[in-house]
TORBAVO-979609 format. One line per field, with one value per residue (C-alpha): residue number from 0; residue in one letter; y, z, x. Coordinates in Angstrom, 2 decimals, decimal comma, always signed. Each point is the difference from the previous one (the first is absolute). Layout:
i = (NUM; ...)
aa = (a; ...)
v = (Y; ...)
w = (Z; ...)
u = (X; ...)
END
This chain:
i = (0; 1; 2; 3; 4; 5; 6; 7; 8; 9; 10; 11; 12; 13; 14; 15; 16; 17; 18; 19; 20; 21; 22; 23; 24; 25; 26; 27; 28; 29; 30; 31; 32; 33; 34; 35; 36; 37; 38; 39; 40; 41; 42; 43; 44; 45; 46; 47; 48; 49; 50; 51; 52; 53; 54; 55; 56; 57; 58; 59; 60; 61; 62; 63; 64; 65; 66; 67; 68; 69; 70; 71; 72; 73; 74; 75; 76; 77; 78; 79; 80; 81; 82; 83; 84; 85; 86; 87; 88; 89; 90; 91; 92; 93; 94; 95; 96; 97; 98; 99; 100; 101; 102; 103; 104; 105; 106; 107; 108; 109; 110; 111; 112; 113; 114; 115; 116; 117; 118; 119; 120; 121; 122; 123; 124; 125; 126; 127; 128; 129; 130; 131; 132; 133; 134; 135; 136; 137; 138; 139; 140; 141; 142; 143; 144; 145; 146; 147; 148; 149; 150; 151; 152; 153; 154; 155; 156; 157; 158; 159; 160; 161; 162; 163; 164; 165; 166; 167; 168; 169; 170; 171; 172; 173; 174; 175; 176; 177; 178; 179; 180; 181; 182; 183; 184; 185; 186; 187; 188; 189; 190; 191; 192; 193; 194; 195; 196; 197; 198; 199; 200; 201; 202; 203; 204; 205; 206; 207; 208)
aa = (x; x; x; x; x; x; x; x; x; x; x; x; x; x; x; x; x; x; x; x; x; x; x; x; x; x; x; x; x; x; x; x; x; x; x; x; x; x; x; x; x; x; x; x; x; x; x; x; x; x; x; x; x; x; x; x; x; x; x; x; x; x; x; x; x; x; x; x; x; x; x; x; x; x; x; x; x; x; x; x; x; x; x; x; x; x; x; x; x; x; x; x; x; x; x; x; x; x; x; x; x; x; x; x; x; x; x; x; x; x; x; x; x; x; x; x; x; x; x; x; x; x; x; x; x; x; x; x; x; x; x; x; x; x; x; x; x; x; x; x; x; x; x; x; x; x; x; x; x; x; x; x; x; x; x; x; x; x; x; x; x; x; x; x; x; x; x; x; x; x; x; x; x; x; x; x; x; x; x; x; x; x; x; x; x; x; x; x; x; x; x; x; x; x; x; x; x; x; x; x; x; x; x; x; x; x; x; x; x)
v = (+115,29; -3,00; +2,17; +2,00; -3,54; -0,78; +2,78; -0,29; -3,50; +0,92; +2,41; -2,23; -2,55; +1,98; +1,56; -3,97; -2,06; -3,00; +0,28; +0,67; -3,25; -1,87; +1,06; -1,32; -3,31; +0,02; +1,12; -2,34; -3,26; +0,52; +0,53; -3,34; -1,76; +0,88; -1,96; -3,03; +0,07; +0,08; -2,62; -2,78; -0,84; -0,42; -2,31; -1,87; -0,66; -1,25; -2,25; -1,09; -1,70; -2,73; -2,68; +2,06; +0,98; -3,81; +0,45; +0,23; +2,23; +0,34; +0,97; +1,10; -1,32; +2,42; -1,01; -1,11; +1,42; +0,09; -2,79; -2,10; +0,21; +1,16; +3,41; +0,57; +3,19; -0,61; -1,92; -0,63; -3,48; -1,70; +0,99; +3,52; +2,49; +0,15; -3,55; -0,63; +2,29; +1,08; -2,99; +0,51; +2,44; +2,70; -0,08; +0,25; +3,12; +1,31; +0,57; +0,62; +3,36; +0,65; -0,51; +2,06; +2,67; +0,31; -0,09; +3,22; +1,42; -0,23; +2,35; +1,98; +0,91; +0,03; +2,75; +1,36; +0,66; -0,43; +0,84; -2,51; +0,25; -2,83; -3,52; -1,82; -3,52; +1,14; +1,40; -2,90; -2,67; +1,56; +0,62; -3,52; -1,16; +2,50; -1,38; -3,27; +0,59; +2,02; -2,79; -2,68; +2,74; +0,53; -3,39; -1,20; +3,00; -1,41; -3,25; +2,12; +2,07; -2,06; -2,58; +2,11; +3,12; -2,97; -1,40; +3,54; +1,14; -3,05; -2,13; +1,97; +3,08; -2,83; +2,05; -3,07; +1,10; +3,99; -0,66; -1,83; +2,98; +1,65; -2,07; +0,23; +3,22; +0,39; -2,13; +1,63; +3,37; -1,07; -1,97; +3,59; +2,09; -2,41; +0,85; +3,46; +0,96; -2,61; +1,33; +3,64; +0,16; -3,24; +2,29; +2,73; -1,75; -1,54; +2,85; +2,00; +2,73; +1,94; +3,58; -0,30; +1,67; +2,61; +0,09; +3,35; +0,32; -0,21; +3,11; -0,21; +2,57; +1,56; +0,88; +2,63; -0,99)
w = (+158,18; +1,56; +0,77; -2,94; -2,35; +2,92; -0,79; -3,49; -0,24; +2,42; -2,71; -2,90; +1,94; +0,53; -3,53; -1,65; +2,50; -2,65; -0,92; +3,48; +0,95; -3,01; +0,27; +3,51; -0,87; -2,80; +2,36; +3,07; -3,04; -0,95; +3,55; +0,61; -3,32; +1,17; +3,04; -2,07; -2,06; +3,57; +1,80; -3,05; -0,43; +3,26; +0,87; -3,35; +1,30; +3,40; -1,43; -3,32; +3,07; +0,65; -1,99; -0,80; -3,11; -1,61; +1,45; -3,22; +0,53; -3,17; +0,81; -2,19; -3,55; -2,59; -3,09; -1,90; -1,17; -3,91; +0,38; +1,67; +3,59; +2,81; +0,72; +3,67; +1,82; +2,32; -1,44; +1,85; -0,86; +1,59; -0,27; +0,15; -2,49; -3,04; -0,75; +2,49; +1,62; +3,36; +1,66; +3,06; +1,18; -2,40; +0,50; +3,82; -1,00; -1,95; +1,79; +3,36; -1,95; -1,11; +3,27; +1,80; -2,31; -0,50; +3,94; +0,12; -2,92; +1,20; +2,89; -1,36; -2,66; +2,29; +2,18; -1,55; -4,16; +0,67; +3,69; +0,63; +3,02; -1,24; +2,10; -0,50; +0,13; -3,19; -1,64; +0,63; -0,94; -3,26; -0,52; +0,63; -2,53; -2,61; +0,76; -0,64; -2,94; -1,28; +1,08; -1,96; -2,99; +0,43; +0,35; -2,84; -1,96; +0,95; -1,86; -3,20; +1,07; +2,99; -1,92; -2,70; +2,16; +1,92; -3,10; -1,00; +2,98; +0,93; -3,33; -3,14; +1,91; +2,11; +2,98; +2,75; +3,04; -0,64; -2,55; +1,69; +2,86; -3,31; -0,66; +3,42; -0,30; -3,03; +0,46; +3,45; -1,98; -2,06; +2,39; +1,85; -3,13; -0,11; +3,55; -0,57; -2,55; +1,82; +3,20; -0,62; -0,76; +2,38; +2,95; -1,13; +1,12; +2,91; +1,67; +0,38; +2,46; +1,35; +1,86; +3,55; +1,64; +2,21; +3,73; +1,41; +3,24; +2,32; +1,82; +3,45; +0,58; +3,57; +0,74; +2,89; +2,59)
u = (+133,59; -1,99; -2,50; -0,81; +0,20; -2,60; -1,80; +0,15; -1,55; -2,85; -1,24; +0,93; -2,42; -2,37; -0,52; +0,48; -0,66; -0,69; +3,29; +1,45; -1,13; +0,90; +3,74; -0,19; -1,00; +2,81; +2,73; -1,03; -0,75; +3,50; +1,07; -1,78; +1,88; +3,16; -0,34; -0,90; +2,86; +2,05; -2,25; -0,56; +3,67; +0,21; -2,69; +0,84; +3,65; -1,58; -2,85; +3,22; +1,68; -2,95; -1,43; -2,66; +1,99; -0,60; -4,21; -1,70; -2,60; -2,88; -3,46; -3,29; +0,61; -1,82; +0,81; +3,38; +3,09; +1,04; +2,18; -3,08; +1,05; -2,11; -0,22; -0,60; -1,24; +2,67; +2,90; +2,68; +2,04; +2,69; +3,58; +1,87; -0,32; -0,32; -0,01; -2,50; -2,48; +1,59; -2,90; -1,68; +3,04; -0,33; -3,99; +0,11; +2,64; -1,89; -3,03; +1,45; +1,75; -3,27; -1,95; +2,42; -0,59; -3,09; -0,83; +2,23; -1,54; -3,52; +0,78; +2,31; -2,76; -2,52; +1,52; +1,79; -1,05; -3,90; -0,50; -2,89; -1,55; -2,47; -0,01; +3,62; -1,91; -2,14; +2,74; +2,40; -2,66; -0,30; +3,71; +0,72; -2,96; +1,53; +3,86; -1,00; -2,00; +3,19; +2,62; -1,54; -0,44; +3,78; +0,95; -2,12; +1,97; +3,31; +0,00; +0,15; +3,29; +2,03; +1,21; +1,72; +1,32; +1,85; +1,52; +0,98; +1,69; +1,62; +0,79; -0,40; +2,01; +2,28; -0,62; -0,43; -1,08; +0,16; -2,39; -2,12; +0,23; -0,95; -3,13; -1,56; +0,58; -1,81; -3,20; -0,27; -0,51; -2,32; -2,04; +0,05; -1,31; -2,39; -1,29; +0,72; -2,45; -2,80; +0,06; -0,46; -3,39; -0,67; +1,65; -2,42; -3,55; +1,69; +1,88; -3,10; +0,63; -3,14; +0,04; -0,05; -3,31; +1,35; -2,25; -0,27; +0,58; -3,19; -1,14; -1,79; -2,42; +0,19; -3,66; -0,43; -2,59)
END
């Protein structure tokens, strides 16, 4: 049975390979998600047990909120959740999940959805340009939705800590569809992969004397 749904996506691939490789990337993204959601509780619970949780941690002001506070591109005040913004604690968290991640995604799409044989180093220094680029997109995006999916979850439904489970959950999904759709096409210019040239074997002539 293996072997003939083996079969059967060879030919599918072959006859749309566009979307061959597209429902790759979906299956490995989510692949890569679902190890978020099992790493970022984790590593919040470890980094909830230091100080770091009271580290107010605000940086890049770009504008204000309604109310006249500032808004930050990465926002992330003293004091647990939701009355305060997780600190220093949920940042590190945060981007440790993502780092993780994203280091396993970039070879797992490399070999495995888009079969580059171009130069890693290239690849990577892009890659790390575009995660960047994306993070700060992402975290810019976050001070719009954070804030009330906490207060959701964990007062307005009196869920506690499930719903703050909840939350994380939640914003880690989103922050993921919003890599999801980026990526794609960014993983398209940089996973180039070029034909290899094939050398044909040498053949000595023997001359008779």
């Amino acid at each position: 049975m293996f072997t003939r749904l083996r079969d059967a996506w060879s030919r599918f691939a072959e006859k749309r390979p566009g979307v061959a490789q597209f429902t790759v990337f979906f299956v490995l993204s989510n692949g890569i998600t679902v190890l978020q959601l099992a790493l970022m509780p984790l590593i919040k619970w470890g980094f909830g047990k230091t100080a770091l949780v009271d580290t107010t941690f605000q940086l890049w002001q770009i504008g204000s909120n309604r109310d006249g506070s500032a808004y930050w591109v990465f926002d992330y005040a003293a004091g647990a959740l939701p009355a305060g913004g997780g600190g220093l604690a949920y940042f590190l968290a945060v981007q440790i999940t993502l780092l993780i991640a994203q280091v396993i995604n970039f070879f797992a799409q490399r070999n495995i959805t888009f079969k580059s044989n171009s130069s890693v180093a290239k690849a990577a220094t892009w890659y790390a340009i575009a995660y960047v680029l994306i993070t700060l997109a992402a975290a810019a995006a976050q001070g719009l939705y954070k804030t009330p999916i906490y207060d959701l979850f964990i007062d307005t439904w009196g869920l506690g800590g499930t719903g703050e489970t909840l939350a994380d959950f939640v914003t880690m999904i989103i922050t993921s569809a919003i890599s999801f759709w980026v990526f794609f096409p960014i993983f398209k210019v940089i996973f180039t992969s070029t034909p290899e040239e094939s050398v044909a074997p040498a053949t000595a002539e023997v001359r008779a004397s």
